[in-house]
N, C-alpha and C positions, 0 to 999 in steps of 0.2 A: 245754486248754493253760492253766497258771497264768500272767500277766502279774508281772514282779516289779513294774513302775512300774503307782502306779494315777494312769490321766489324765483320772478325774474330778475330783481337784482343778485339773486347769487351764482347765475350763469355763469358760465366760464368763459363767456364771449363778451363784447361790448355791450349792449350798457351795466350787462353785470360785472360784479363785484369778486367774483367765485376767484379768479385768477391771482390778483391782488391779495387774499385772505389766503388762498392756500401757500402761494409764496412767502407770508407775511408767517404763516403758521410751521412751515419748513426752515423757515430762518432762525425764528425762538428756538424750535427743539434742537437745532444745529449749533445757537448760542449755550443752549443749557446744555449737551453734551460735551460743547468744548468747556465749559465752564466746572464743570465735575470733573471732566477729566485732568484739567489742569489742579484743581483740587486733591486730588488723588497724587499726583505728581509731586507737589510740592509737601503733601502731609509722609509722603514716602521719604523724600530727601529729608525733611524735620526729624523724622523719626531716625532714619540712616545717622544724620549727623549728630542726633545725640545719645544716641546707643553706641556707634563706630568711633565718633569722629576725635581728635585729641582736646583737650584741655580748652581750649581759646574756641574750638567750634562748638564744644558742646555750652562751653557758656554762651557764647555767641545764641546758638538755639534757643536757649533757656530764657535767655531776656526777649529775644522774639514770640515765645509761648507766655508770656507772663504778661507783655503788653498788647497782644492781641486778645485774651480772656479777659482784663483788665479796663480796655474799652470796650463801651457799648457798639453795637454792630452798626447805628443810625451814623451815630460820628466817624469811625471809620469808611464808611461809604462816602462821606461827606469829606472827608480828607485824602480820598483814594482821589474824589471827581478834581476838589480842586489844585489838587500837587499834583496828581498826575497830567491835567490840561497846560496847567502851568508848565513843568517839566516837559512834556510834548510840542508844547513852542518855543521854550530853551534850543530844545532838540533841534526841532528844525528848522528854527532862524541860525544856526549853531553850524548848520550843513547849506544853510546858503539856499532853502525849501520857503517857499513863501507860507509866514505862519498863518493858516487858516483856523487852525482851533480857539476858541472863545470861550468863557465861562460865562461870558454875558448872556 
């Protein structure tokens, strides 16, 4: 019986592939865990500082909730990559670190 799939590439040894995917598969779920949780974090401090906070941080909060519902989530992603790579080689040209990040 011919196999159409050959599932020696996804051995977990050389010349498969298995090693590389499962690392590559532990690293996303490790990304999306930090990435929730930090979500969580930060939707707890929003809420803390404008239920607790005085006068100047709960507006503070309020224009941060207004301009993040306000823009669409495409353009924020897209202003996240290029201010923050920007601001990341501010950084560390700033600290004397040879800037290796590029938006190109």
């Amino acid at each position: 019986m011919t196999t159409v799939f050959d599932l020696s590439l996804l051995a977990y040894e050389p010349p498969g592939w298995g090693k590389v995917l499962l690392v590559g598969f532990m690293r996303s779920i490790q990304l999306a865990a930090g990435g929730y949780l930090l979500g969580i974090l930060i939707g707890i401090a929003g809420a803390a500082g404008k239920l607790y906070g005085n006068k100047v941080v709960r507006d503070l909060f309020e224009i941060y909730t207004v301009v993040i519902r306000a823009v669409p989530e495409l353009v924020l992603m897209l202003l996240f990559y290029y201010v923050g790579t920007d601001l990341l080689s501010r950084a560390s040209t700033a600290m004397g670190l040879a800037a290796s990040i590029s938006t190109a």
